[in-house]
C-alpha positions in Angstrom: -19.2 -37.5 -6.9 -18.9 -37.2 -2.9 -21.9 -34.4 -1.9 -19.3 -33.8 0.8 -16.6 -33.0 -0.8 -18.6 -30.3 -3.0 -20.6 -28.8 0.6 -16.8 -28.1 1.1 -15.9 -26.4 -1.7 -18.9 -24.0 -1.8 -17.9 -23.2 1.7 -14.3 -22.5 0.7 -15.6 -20.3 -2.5 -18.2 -18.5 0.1 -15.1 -17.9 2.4 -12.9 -16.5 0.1 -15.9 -14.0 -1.6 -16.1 -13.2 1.9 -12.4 -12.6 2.6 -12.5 -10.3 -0.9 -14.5 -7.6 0.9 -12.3 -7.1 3.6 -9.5 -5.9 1.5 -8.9 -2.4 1.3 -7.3 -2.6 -1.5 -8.8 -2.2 -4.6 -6.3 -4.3 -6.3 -6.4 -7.4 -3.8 -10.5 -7.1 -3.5 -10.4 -7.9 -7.3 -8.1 -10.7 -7.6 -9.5 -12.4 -4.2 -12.7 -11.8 -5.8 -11.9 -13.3 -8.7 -11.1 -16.4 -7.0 -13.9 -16.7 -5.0 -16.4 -15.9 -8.2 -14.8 -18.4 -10.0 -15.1 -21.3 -7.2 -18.2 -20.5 -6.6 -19.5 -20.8 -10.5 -17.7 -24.3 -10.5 -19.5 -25.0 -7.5 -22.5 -23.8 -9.2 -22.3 -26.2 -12.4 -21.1 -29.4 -10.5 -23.9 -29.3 -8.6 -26.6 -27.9 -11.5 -27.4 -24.6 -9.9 -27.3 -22.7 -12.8 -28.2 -19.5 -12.3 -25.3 -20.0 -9.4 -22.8 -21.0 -11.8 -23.8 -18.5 -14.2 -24.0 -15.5 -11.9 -20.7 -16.3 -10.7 -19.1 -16.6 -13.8 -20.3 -13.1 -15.0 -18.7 -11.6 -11.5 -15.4 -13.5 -12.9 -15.8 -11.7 -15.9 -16.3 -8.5 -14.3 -13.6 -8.9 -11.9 -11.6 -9.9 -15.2 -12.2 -6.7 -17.0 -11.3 -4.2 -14.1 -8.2 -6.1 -13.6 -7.7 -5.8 -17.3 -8.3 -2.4 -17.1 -6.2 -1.4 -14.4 -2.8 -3.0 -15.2 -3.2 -1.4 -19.1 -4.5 1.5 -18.0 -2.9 4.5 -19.0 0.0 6.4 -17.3 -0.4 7.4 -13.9 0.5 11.1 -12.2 2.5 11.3 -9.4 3.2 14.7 -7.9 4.6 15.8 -4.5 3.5 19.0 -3.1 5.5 20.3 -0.1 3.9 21.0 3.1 5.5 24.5 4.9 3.3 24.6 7.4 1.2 22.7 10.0 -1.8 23.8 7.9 -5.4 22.4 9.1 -5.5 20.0 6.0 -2.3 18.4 7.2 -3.8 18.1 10.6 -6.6 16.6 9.6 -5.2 13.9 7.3 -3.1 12.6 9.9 -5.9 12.5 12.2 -8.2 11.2 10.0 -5.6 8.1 9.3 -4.6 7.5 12.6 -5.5 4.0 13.4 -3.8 3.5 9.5 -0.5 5.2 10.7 -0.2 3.5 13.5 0.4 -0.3 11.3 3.6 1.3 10.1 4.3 4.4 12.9 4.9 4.8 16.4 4.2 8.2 16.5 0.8 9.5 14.5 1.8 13.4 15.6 4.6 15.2 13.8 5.3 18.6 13.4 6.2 20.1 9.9 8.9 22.3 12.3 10.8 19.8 12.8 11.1 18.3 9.3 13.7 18.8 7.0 11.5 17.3 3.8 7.7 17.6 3.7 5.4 16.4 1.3 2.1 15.0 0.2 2.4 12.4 -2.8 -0.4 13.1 -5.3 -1.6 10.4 -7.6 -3.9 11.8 -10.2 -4.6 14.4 -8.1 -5.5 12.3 -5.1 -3.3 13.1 -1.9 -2.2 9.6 -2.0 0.4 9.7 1.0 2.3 11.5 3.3 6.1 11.8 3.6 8.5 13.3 6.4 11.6 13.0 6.8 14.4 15.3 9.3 18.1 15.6 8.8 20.2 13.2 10.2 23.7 14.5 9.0 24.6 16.3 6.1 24.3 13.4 3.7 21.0 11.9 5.1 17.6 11.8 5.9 15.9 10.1 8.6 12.5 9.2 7.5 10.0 9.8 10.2 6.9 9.5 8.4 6.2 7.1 4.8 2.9 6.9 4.6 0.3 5.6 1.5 -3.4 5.4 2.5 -5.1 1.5 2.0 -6.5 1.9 -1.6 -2.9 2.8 -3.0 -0.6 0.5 -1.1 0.1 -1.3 -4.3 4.5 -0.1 -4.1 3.8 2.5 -7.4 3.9 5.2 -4.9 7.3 4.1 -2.9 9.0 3.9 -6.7 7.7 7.1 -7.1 9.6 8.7 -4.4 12.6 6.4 -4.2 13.6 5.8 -7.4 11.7 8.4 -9.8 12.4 11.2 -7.7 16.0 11.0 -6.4 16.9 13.5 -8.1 14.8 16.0 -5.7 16.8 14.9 -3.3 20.2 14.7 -4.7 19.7 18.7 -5.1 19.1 19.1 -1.9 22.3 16.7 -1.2 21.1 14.0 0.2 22.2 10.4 -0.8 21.1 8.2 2.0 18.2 7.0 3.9 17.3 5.7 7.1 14.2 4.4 9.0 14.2 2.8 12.5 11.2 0.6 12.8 9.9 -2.4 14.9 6.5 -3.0 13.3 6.4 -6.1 11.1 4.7 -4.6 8.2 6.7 -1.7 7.6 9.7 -3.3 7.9 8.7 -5.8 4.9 8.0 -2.7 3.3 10.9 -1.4 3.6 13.2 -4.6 2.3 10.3 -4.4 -0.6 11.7 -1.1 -2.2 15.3 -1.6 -1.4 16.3 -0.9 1.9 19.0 -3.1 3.9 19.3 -4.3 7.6 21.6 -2.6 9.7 22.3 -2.4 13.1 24.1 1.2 14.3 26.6 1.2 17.1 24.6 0.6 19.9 23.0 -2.4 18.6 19.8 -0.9 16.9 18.4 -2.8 14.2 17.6 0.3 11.4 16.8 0.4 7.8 19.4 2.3 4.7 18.5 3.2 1.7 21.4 4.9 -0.8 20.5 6.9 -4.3 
């Protein structure tokens, strides 16, 4: 067998472990890692390092059980708790996630005064994300602020609100969303959990949402 071709390959599995802990997310660390683990314990056998192959295969295994474990694992808790104030905790989250906010925001200052809906989004008990959102007529909201911090962005906490909570906002008589946004990212968000492409009547590209 070409020794080139397998230098490569243990490069490629070295790369990819590498890659693996750069994720944020648990989720994407462990499949990435997963990967990588299991390149790298084929590259181990074909070239008979065994205590390389066999390392890597028990990280594969590893990276097999948590995955295991966290798509069977057992209901999770959302709640959302309203915000009525600019209270020092909100201050400080947004501050804290600033350079986070900014991959989906152009603003990372907001005052509760001016919003219309507040609310963090626990997730068993973990203050999982932010969301604001101000009146934009009597049927909608704008949404200023829909924010999930790294280690949840996995779209459980967007059904949460959208879809598993509409009723909270069909009591307060609301039945339409919109976002205006010109980062990348948040715009594939938004197509991801159901908002459409507009453009208003100036020409504005904008983002709807109806429950």
């Amino acid at each position: 067998m070409n020794i080139d071709w397998l230098e490569w390959l243990g490069y490629l599995a070295s790369l990819i472990v590498l890659i693996s802990l750069l994720m944020s997310s648990i989720l994407k660390l462990r499949w990435i890692n997963l990967v990588g683990s299991s390149i790298f314990s084929l590259y181990g056998f074909l070239i008979g390092a065994l205590p390389v192959g066999l390392m890597n295969l028990g990280i594969a295994i590893i990276n097999v059980y948590y995955l295991t474990k966290i798509y069977s694992s057992s209901k999770e808790y959302f709640k959302m708790l309203e915000i009525e104030s600019n209270t020092e905790y909100f201050k400080y989250f947004l501050e804290f996630n600033k350079e986070e906010i900014k991959k989906f925001s152009d603003k990372t200052a907001f005052n509760i005064n001016d919003m219309t809906v507040s609310f963090f989004i626990l997730r068993n008990m973990v203050p999982a994300g932010l969301f604001l959102a101000s009146k934009h007529d009597e049927k909608t909201l704008k949404i200023e602020l829909d924010f999930v911090i790294p280690e949840y962005r996995d779209f459980k906490t967007g059904t949460y609100i959208f879809q598993d909570s509409k009723e909270y906002f069909l009591d307060r008589g609301y039945t339409r969303f919109i976002s205006y946004s010109d980062i990348e990212g948040h715009q594939k968000y938004l197509t991801r959990i159901g908002f459409e492409e507009k453009t208003d009547n100036i020409g504005n590209k904008f983002y709807e949402k109806t429950i």
